[in-house]
Every structure is written in structure tokens, then in C-alpha cells.
LOTOR-190024 format. One record per residue: residue number from 1; residue in three letters; x, y, z of N, C-alpha, C in turn. Coordinates in nm, 4 decimals. Layout:
% LOTOR-190024
+-----+-----+----------+----------+----------+----------+----------+----------+----------+----------+----------+
:   i :  aa :       nu :       nv :       nw :      cau :      cav :      caw :       cu :       cv :       cw :
+-----+-----+----------+----------+----------+----------+----------+----------+----------+----------+----------+
: NUM : Ala :        X :        Y :        Z :        X :        Y :        Z :        X :        Y :        Z :
...
+-----+-----+----------+----------+----------+----------+----------+----------+----------+----------+----------+
This chain:
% LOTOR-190024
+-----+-----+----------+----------+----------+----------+----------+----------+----------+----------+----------+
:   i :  aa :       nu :       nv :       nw :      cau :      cav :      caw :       cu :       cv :       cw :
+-----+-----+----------+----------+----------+----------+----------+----------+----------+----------+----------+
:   1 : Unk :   0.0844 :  -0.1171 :   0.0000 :   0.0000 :   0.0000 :   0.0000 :   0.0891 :   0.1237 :   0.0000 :
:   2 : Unk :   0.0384 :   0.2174 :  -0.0866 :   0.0895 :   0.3530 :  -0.0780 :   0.1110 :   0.4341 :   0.0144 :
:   3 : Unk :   0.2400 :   0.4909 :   0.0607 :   0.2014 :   0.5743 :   0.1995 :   0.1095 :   0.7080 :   0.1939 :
:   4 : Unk :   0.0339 :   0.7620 :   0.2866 :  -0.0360 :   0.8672 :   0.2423 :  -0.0135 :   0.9434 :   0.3118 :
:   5 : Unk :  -0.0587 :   1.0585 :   0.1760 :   0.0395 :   1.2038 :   0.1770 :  -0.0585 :   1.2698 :   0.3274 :
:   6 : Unk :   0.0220 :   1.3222 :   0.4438 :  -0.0101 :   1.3501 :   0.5678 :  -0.0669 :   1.5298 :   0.5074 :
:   7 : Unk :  -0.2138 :   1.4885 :   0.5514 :  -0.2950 :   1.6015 :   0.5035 :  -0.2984 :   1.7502 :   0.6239 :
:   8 : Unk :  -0.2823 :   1.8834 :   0.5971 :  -0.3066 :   1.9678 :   0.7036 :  -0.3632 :   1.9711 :   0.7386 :
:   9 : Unk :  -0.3898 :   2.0914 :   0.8665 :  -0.4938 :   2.1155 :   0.9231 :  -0.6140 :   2.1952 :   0.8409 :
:  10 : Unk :  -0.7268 :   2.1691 :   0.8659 :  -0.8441 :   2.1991 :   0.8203 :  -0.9060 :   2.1227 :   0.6966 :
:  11 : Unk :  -0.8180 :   2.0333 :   0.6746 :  -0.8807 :   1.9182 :   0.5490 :  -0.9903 :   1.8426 :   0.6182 :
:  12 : Unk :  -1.0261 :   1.8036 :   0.5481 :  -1.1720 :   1.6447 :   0.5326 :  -1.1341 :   1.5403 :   0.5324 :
:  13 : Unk :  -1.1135 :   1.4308 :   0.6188 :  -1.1015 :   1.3257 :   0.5557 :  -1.1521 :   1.2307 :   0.5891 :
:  14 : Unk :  -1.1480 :   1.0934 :   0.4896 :  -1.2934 :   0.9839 :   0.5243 :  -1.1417 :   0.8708 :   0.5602 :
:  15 : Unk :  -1.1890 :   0.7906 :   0.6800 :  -1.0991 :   0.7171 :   0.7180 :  -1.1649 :   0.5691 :   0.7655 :
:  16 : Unk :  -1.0553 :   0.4876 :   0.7553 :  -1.1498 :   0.3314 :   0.8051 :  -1.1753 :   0.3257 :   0.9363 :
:  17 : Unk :  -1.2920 :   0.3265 :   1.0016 :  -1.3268 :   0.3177 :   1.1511 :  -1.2222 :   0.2440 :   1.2238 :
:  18 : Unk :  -1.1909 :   0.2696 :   1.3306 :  -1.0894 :   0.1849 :   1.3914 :  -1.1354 :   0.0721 :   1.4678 :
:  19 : Unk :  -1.3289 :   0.1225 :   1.5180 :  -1.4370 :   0.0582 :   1.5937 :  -1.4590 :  -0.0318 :   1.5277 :
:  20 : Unk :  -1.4033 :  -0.1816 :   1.5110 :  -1.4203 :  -0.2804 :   1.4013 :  -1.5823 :  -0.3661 :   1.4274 :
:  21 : Unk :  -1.6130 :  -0.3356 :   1.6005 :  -1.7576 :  -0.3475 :   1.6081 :  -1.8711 :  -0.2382 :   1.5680 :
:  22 : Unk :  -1.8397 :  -0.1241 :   1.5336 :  -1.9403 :  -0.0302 :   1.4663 :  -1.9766 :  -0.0913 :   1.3653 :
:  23 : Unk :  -2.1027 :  -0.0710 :   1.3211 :  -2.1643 :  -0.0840 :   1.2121 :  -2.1068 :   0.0172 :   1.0599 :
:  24 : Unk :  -2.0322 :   0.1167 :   1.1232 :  -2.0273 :   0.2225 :   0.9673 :  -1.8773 :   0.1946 :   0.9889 :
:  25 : Unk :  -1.8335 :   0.1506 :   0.8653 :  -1.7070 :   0.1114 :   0.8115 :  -1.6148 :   0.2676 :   0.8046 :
:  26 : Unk :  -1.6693 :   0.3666 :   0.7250 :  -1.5653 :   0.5042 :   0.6808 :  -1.6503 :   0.5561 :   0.7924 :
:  27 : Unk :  -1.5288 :   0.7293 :   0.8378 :  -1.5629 :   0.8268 :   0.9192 :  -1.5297 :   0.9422 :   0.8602 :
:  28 : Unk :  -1.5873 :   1.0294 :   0.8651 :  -1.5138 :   1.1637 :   0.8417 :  -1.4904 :   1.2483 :   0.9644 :
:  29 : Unk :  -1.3859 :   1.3091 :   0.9087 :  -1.3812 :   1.4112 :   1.0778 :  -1.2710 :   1.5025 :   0.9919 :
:  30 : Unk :  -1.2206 :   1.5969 :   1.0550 :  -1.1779 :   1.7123 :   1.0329 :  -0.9743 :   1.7334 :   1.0957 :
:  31 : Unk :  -0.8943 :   1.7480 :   1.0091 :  -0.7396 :   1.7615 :   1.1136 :  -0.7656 :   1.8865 :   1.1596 :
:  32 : Unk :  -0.7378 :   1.9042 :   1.2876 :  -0.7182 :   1.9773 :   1.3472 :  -0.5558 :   2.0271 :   1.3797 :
:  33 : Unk :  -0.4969 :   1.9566 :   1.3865 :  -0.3241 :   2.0139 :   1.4235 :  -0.2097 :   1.9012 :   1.3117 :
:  34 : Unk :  -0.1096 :   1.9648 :   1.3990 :  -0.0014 :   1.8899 :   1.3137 :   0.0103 :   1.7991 :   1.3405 :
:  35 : Unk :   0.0618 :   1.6954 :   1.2445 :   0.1256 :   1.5580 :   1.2433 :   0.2513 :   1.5127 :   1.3372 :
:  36 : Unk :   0.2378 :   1.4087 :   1.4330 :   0.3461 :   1.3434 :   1.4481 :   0.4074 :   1.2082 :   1.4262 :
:  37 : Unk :   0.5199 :   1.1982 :   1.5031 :   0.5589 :   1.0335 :   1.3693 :   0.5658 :   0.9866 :   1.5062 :
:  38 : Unk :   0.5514 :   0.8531 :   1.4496 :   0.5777 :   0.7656 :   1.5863 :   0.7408 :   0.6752 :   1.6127 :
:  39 : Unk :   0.7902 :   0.6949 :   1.6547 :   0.9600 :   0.7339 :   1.6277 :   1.0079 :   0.5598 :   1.6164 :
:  40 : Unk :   0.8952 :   0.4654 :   1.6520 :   0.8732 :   0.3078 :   1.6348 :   0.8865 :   0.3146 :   1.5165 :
:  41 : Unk :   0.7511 :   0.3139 :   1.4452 :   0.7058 :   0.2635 :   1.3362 :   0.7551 :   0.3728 :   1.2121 :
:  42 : Unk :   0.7587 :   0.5099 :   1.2257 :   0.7468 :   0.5916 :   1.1049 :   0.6122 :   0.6526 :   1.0389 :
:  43 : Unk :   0.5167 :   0.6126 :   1.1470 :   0.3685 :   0.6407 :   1.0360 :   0.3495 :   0.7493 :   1.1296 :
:  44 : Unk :   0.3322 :   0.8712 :   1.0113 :   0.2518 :   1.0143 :   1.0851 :   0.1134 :   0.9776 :   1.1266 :
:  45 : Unk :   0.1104 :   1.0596 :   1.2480 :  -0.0059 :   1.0467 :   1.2979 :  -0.1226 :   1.1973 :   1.2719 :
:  46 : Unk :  -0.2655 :   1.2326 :   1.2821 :  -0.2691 :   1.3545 :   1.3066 :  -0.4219 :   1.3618 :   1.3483 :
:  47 : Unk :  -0.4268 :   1.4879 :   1.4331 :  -0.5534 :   1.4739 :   1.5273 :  -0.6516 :   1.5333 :   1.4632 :
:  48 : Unk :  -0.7794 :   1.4765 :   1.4656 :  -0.9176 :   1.4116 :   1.3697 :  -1.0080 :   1.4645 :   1.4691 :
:  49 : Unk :  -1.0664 :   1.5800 :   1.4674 :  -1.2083 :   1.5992 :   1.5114 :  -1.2904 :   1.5212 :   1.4958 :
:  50 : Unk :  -1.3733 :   1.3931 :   1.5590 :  -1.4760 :   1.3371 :   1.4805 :  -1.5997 :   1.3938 :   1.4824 :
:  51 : Unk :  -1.6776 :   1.3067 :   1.3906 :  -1.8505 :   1.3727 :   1.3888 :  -1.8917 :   1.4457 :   1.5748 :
:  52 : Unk :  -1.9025 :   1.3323 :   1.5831 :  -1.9584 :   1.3369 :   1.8007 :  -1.8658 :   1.4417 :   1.8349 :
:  53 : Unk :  -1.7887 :   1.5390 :   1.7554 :  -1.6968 :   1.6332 :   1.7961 :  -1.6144 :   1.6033 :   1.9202 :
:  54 : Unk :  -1.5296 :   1.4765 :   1.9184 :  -1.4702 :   1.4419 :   1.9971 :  -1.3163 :   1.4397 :   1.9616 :
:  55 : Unk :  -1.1953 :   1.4177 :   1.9853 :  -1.0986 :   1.4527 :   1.9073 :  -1.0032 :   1.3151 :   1.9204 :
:  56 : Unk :  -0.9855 :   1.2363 :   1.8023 :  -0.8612 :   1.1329 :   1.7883 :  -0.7122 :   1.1551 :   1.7221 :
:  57 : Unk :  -0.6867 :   1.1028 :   1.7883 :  -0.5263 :   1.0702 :   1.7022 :  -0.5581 :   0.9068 :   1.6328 :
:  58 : Unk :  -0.5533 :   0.9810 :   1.5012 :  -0.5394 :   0.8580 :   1.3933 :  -0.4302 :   0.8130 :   1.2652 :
:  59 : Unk :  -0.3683 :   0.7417 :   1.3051 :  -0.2953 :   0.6793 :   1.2049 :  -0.2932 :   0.7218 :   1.0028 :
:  60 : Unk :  -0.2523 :   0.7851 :   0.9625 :  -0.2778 :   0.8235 :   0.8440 :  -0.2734 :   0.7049 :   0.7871 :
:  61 : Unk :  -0.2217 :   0.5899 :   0.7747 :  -0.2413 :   0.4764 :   0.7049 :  -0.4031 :   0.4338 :   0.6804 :
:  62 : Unk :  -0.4983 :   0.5047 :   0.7828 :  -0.5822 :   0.4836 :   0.7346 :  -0.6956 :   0.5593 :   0.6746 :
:  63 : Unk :  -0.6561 :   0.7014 :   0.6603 :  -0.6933 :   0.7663 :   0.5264 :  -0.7104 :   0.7338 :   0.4125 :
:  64 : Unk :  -0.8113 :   0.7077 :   0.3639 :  -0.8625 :   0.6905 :   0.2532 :  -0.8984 :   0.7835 :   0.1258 :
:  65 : Unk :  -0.9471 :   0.8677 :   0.1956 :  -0.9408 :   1.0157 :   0.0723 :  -0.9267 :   1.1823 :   0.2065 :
:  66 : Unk :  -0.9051 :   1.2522 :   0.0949 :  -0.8605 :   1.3915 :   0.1432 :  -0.8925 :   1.4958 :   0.0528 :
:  67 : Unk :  -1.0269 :   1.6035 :   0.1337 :  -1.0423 :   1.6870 :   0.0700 :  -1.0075 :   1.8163 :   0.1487 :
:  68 : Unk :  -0.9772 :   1.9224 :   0.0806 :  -0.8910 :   2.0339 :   0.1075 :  -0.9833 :   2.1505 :   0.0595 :
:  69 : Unk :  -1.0540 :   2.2208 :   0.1768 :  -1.1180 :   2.3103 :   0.1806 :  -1.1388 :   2.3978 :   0.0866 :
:  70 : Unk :  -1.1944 :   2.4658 :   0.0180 :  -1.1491 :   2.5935 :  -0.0596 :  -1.1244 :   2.7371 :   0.0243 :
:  71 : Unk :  -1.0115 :   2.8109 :  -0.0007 :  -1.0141 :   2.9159 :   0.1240 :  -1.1196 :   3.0369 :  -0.0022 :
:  72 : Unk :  -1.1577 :   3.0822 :   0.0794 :  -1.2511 :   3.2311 :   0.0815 :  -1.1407 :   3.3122 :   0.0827 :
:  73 : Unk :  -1.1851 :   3.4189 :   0.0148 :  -1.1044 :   3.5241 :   0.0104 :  -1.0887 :   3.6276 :   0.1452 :
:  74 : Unk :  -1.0052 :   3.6995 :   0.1451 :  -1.0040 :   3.7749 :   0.3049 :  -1.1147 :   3.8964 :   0.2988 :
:  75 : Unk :  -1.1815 :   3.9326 :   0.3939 :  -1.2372 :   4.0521 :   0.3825 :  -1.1921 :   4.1772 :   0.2859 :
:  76 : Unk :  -1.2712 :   4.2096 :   0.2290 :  -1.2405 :   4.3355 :   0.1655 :  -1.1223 :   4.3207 :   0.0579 :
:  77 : Unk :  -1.1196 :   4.2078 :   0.0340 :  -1.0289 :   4.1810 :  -0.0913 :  -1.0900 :   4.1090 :  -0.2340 :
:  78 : Unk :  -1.1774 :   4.0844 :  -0.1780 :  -1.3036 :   4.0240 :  -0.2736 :  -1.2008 :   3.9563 :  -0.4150 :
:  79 : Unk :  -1.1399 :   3.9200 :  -0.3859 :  -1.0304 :   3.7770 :  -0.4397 :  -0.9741 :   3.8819 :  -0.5751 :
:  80 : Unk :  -0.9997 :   3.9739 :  -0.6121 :  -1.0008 :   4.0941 :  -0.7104 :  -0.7900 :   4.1000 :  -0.7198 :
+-----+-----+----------+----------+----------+----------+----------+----------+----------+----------+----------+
């Protein structure tokens, strides 16, 4: 498997539940901060707002897709 590209803060991403007894297989939740590595293994880690607005540290290995916000333009700059 491909390693995956460790997404910033404020991306989307849908990830494999880690709850292997839940019923819903993907999650989405939100990065909130930066990535760290786990100085064992090598796999960045990075912290995942979930739905229940609760906050995980999850394994990027199990990112599945990554979407990247569109930024808005700043006040009074009207993107011009």
C-alpha cells in the first residue's frame, strides 16, 4: 500500500473506523493540528475531530481520501 500524503490542518477526511464493532465502516472528521511520527514505526499520525466532535489521534495509514477546503477570500479583498 501507498504511503499517504499527511494532510493539514483543516482538510476532510474519510478514514477506516478503527471501531471494528461499529456498524459504519468510513468516518469523516476534520485535522485539526499537526502531524506526528511515531519514532517506532514511522507512520505520521494527526488529530481528527470526529462527527460526536470528539478529538482522535489517527494513524494516516488509514486515510482513505482527502479533501482540502477551498479558502474564501479575506475581507475586503473580494479575491479581485
Amino acid at each position: 500500500m501507498a504511503p499517504t500524503p499527511c494532510p493539514a490542518r483543516g482538510a476532510i477526511v474519510t478514514y477506516l473506523n478503527p471501531d471494528v464493532m461499529h456498524p459504519t465502516v468510513y468516518v469523516r472528521g476534520i485535522v485539526t493540528g499537526p502531524h506526528v511520527v511515531d519514532p517506532q514505526t514511522g507512520h505520521e499520525w494527526v488529530p481528527v475531530m470526529r462527527p460526536d466532535r470528539t478529538t482522535s489521534v489517527l494513524d494516516t495509514a488509514n486515510i482513505v481520501n482527502v479533501r482540502v477546503p477551498k479558502r474564501r477570500p479575506e475581507p475586503g479583498h473580494g479575491g479581485r
